[in-house]
Backbone as a chain_set.jsonl record, in Angstrom:
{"seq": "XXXXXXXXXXXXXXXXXXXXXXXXXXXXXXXXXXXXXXXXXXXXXXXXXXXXXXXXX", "coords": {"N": [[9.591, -8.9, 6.546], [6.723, -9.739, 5.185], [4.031, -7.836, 3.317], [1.127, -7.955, 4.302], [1.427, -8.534, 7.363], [2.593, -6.573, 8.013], [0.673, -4.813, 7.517], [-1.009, -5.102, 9.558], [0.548, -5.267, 11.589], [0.804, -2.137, 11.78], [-2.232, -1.612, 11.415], [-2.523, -1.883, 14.182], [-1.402, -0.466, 15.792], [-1.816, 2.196, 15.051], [-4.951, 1.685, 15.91], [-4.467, 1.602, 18.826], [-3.376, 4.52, 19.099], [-5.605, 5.61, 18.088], [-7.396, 5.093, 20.386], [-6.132, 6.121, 22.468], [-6.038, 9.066, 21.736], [-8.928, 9.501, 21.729], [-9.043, 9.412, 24.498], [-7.524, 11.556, 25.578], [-9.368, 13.534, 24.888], [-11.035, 13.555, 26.659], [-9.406, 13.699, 29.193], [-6.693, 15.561, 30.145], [-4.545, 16.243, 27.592], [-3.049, 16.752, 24.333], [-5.647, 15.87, 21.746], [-6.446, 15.925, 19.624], [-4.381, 15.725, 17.859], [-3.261, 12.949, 18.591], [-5.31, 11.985, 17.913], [-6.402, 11.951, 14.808], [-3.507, 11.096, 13.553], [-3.827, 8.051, 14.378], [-6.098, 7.409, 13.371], [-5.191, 7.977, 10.583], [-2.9, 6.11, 10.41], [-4.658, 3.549, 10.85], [-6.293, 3.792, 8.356], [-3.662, 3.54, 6.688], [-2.639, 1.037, 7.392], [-4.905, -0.759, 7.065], [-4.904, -0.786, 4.35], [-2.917, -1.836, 3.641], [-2.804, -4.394, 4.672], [-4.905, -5.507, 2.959], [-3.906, -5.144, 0.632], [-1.86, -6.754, 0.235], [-3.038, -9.111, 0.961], [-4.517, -9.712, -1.123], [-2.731, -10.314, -2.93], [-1.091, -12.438, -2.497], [-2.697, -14.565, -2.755]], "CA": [[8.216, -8.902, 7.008], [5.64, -9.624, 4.694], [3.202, -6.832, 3.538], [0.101, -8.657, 5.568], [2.327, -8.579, 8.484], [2.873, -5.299, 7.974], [-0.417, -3.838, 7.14], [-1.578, -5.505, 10.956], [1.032, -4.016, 12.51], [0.223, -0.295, 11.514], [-3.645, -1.192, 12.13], [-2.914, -2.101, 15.821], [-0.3, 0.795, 16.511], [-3.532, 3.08, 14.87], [-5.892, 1.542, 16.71], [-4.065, 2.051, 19.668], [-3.346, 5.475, 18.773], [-6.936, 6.672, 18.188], [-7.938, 5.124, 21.645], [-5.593, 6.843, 23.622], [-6.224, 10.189, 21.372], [-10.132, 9.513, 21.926], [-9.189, 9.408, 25.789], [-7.516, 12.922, 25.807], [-10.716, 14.597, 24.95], [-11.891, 13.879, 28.654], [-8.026, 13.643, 30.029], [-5.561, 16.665, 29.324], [-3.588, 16.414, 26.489], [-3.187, 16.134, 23.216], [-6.177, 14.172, 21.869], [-6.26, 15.43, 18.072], [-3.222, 15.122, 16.624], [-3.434, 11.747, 18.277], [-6.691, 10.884, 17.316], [-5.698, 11.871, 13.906], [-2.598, 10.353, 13.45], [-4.122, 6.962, 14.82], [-7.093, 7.448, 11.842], [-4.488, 7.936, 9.534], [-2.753, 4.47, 10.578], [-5.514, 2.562, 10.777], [-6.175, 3.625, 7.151], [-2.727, 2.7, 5.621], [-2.598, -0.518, 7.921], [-5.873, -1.453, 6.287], [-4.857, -0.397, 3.137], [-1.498, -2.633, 3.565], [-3.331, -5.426, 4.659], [-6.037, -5.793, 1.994], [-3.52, -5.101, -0.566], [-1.023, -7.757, 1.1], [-4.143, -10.368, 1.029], [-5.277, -10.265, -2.599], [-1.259, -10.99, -4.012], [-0.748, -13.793, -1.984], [-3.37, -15.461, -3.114]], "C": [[7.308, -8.781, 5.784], [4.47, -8.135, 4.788], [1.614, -7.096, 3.949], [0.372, -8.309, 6.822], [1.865, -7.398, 8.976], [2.02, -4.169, 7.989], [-1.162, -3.838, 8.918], [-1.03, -4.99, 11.973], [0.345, -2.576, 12.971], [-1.101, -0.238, 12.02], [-3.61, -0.972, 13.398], [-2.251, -0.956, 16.183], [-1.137, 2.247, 15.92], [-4.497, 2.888, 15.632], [-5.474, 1.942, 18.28], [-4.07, 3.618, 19.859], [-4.645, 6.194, 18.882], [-7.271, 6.276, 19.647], [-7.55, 6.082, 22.338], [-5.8, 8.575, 22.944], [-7.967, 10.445, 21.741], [-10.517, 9.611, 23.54], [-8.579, 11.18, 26.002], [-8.283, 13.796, 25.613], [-10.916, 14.339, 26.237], [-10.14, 14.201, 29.691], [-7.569, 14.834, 29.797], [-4.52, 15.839, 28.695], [-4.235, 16.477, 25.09], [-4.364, 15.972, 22.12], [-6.409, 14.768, 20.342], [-5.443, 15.437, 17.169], [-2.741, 13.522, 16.735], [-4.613, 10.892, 17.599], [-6.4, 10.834, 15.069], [-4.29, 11.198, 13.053], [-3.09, 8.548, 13.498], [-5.072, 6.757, 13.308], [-6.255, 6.791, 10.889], [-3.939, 5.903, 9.309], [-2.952, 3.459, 10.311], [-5.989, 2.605, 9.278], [-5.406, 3.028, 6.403], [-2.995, 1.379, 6.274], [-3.439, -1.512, 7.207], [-5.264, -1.852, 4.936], [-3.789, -1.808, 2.463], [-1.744, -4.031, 3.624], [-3.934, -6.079, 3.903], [-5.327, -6.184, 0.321], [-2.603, -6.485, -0.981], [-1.734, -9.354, 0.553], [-4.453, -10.757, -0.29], [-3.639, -10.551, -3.325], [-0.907, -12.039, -3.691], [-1.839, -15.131, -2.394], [-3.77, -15.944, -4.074]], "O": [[7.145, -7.638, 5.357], [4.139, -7.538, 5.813], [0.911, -6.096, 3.806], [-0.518, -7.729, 7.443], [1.101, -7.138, 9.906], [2.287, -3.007, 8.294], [-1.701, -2.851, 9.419], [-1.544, -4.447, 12.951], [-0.279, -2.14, 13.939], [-1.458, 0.652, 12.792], [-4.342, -0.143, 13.939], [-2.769, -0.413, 17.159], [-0.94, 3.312, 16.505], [-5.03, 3.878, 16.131], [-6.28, 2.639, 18.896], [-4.769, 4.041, 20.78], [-4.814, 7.181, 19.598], [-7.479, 7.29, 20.313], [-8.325, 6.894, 22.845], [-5.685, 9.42, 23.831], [-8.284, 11.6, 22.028], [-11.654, 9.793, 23.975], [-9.314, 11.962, 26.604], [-8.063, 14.913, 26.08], [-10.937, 15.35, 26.94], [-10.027, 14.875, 30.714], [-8.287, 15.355, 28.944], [-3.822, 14.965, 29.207], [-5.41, 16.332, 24.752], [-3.695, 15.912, 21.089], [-6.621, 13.796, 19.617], [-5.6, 15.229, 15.966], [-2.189, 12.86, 15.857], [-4.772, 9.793, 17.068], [-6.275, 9.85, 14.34], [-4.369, 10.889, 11.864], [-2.65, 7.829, 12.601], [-4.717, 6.054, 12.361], [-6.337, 5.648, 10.44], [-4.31, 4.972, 8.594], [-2.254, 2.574, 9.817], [-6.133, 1.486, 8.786], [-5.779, 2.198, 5.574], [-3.637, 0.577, 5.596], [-3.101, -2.631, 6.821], [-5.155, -3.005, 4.518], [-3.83, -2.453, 1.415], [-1.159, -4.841, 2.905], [-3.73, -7.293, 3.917], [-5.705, -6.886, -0.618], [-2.593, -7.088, -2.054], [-1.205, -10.32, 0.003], [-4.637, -11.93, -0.614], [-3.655, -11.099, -4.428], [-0.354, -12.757, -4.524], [-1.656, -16.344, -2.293], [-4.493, -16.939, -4.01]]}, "num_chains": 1, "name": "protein.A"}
């Protein structure tokens, strides 16, 4: 898997992540070690992506 691939992955499985952590504030559970975790994610994912984008080219 390519590190592009790879960085898109992680964003969406973050982005996902903070939603459903941004829904346990009104729901029970959880909601900031997911919302946190999801953050985090969506940071490397970016991070993976951007970095991914400028070698390939």
């Amino acid at each position: 898997m390519s590190q592009p691939r790879a960085g898109i992955l992680v964003l969406s499985i973050g982005a996902a992540l903070t939603v459903v952590g941004a829904a346990m504030y009104v729901l029970p559970g959880p909601g900031l070690p997911f919302l946190t975790l999801g953050l985090t994610a969506v940071a490397i994912g970016a991070a993976l992506w951007l970095t991914g984008r400028r070698k390939s080219r």
